[in-house]
FIKOL-644672 format. One record per residue (C-alpha): x, y, z. Coordinates in Angstrom, 1 decimal. Layout:
N
NODE / X / Y / Z
...
! end
This chain:
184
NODE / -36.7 / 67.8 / 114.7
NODE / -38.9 / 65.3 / 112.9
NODE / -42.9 / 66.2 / 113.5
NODE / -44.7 / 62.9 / 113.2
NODE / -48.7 / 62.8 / 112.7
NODE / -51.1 / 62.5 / 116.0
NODE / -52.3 / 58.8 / 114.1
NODE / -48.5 / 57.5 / 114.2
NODE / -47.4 / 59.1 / 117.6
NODE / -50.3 / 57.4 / 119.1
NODE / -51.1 / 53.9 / 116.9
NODE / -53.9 / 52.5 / 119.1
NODE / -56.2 / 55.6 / 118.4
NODE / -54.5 / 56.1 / 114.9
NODE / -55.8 / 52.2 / 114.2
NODE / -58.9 / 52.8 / 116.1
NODE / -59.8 / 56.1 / 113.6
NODE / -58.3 / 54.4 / 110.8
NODE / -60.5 / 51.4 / 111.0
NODE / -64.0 / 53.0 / 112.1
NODE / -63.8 / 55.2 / 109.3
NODE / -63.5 / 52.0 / 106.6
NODE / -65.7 / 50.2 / 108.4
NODE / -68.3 / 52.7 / 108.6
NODE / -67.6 / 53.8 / 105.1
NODE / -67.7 / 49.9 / 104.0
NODE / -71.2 / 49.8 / 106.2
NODE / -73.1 / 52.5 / 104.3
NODE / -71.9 / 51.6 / 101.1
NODE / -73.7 / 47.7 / 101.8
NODE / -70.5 / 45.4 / 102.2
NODE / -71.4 / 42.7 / 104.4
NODE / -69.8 / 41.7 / 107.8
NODE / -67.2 / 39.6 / 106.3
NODE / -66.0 / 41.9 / 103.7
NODE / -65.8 / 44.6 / 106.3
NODE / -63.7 / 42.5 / 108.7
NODE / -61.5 / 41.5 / 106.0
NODE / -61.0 / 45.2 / 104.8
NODE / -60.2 / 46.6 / 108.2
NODE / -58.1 / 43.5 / 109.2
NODE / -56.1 / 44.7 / 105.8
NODE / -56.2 / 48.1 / 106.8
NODE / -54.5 / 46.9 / 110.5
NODE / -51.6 / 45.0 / 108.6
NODE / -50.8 / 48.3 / 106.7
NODE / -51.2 / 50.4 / 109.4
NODE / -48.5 / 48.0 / 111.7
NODE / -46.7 / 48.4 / 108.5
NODE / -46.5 / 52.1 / 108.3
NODE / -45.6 / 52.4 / 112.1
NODE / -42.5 / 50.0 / 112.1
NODE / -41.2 / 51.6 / 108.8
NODE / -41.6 / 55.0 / 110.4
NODE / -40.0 / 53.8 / 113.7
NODE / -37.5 / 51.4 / 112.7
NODE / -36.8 / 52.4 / 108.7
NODE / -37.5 / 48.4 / 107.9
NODE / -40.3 / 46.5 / 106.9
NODE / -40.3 / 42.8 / 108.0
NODE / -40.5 / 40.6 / 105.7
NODE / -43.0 / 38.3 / 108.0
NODE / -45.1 / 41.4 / 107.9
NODE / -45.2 / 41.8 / 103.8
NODE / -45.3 / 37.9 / 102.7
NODE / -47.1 / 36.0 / 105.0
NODE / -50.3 / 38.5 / 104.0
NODE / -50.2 / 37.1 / 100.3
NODE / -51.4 / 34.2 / 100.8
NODE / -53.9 / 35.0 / 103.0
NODE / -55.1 / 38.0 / 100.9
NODE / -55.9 / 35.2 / 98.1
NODE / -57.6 / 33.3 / 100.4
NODE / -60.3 / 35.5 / 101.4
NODE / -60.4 / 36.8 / 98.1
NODE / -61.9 / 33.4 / 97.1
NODE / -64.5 / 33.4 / 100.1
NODE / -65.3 / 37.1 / 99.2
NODE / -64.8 / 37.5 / 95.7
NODE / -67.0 / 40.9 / 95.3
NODE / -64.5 / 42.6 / 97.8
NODE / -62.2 / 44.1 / 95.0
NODE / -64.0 / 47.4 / 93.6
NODE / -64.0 / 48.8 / 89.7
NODE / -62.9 / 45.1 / 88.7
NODE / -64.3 / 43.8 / 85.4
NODE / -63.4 / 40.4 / 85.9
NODE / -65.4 / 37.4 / 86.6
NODE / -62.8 / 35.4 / 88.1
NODE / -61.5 / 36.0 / 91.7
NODE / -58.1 / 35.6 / 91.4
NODE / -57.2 / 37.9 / 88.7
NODE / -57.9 / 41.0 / 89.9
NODE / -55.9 / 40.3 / 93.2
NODE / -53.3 / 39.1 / 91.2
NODE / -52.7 / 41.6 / 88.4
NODE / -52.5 / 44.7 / 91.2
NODE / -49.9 / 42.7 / 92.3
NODE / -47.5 / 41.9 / 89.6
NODE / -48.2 / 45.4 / 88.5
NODE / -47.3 / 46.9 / 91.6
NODE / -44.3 / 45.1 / 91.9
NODE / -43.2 / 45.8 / 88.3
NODE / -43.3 / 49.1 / 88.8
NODE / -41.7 / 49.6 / 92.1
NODE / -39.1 / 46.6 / 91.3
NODE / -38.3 / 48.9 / 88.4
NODE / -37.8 / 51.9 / 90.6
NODE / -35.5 / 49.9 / 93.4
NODE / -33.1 / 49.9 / 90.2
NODE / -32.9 / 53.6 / 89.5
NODE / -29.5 / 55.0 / 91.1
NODE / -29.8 / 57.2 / 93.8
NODE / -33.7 / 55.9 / 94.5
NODE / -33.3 / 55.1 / 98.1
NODE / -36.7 / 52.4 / 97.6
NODE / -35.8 / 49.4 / 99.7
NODE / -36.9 / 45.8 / 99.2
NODE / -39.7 / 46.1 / 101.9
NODE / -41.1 / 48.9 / 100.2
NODE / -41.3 / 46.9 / 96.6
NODE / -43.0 / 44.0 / 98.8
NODE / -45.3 / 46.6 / 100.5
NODE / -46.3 / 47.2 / 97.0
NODE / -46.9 / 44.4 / 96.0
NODE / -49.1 / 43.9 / 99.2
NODE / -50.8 / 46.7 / 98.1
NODE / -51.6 / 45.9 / 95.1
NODE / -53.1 / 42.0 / 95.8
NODE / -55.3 / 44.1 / 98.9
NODE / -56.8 / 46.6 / 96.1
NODE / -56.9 / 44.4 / 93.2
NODE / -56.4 / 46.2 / 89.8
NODE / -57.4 / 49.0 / 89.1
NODE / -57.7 / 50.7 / 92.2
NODE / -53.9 / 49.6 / 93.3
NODE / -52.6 / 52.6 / 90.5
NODE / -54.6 / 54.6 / 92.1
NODE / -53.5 / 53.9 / 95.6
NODE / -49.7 / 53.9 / 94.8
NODE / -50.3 / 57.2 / 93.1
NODE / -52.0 / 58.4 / 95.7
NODE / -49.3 / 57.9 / 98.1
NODE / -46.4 / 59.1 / 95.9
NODE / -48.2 / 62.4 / 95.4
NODE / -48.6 / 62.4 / 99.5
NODE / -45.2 / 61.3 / 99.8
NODE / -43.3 / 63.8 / 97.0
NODE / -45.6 / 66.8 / 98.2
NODE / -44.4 / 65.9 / 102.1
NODE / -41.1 / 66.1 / 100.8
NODE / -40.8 / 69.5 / 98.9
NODE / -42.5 / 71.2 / 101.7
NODE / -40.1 / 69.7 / 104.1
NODE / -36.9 / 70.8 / 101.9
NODE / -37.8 / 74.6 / 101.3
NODE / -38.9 / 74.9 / 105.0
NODE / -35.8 / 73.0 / 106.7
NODE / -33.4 / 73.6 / 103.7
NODE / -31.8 / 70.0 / 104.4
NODE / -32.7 / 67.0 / 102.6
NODE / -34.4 / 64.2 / 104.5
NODE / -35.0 / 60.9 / 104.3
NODE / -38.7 / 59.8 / 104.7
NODE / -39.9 / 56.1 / 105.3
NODE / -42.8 / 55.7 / 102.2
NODE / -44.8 / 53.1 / 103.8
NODE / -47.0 / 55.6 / 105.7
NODE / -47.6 / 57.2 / 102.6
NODE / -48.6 / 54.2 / 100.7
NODE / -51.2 / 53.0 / 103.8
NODE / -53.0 / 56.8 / 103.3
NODE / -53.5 / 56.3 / 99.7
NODE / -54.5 / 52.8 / 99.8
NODE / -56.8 / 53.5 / 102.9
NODE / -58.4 / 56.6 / 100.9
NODE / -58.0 / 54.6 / 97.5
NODE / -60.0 / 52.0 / 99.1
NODE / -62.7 / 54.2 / 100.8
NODE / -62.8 / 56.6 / 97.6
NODE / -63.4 / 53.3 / 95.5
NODE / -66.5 / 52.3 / 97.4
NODE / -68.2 / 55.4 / 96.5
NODE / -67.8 / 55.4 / 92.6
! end
């Protein structure tokens, strides 16, 4: 029997909680309207995301690459979004998280007996143009730690190997990357 969270078994309030909590975390930290809009629009897109790859075991592609350009895009208009960059140039720090993020799960998708699928290197990669560099380590760190710790517990308490989708685990570390990033 697979025990799902109350946020995934119910998405409207899991989005609802998800979203008040950046926004009100974006609020007191002095991020304008804009900049909160655009974070908890991001944090929607994950959290769709995390519920189809939990339900379904796939990640649309329409759902990982149409973002990308649109993440650059506001990125321009609100070039202060990106937190702990040193960079005086909007695109870079959007950028680098990327092509980090997808180096290193584009490496992992080639280690035998990985079970990482495509969406979840393009998920990454997502990830890593929404958090910008440095904060994307974090965030897929974050998640990985969530996502191995899920697993051991679930292997000495059902004594049978399962197979976990790893996108809900990436949007809680990005979505408490990204809140934990506002307060340094």
């Amino acid at each position: 029997m697979i025990h799902t969270t109350f946020a995934l078994r119910n998405p409207v309030w899991g989005i609802f909680a998800f979203v008040s909590i950046l926004g009100a975390n974006s609020f007191c930290v002095g991020k304008d309207l804009f900049q909160i809009a655009i974070l908890c629009g991001y944090c929607i897109i994950l959290y769709l995301i995390a519920i189809l790859d939990h339900s379904k075991n796939t990640i649309p592609n329409k759902l990982t690459l149409i973002p990308l350009p649109i993440v650059f895009v506001l990125s321009y208009f609100s070039p202060d979004l990106y937190e702990l960059s040193n960079t005086e140039h909007w695109w870079i720090s959007p950028l680098a998280g990327g092509i980090i993020s997808g180096a290193i799960f584009g490496l992992c998708y080639y280690i035998p007996k990985a079970e990482l699928g495509g969406g979840d290197v393009k998920l990454a990669v997502l990830i890593g143009c929404i958090c910008g560099f440095p904060v994307c380590l974090a965030s897929l760190l974050l998640g990985m730690i969530i996502f191995a710790t899920k697993q051991s517990i679930s292997r000495r308490t059902m004594k049978v190997p399962t197979i976990s989708p790893l996108a809900p685990y990436l949007f809680a570390g990005t979505w408490i990357s990204l809140i934990a990033a506002q307060q340094i």
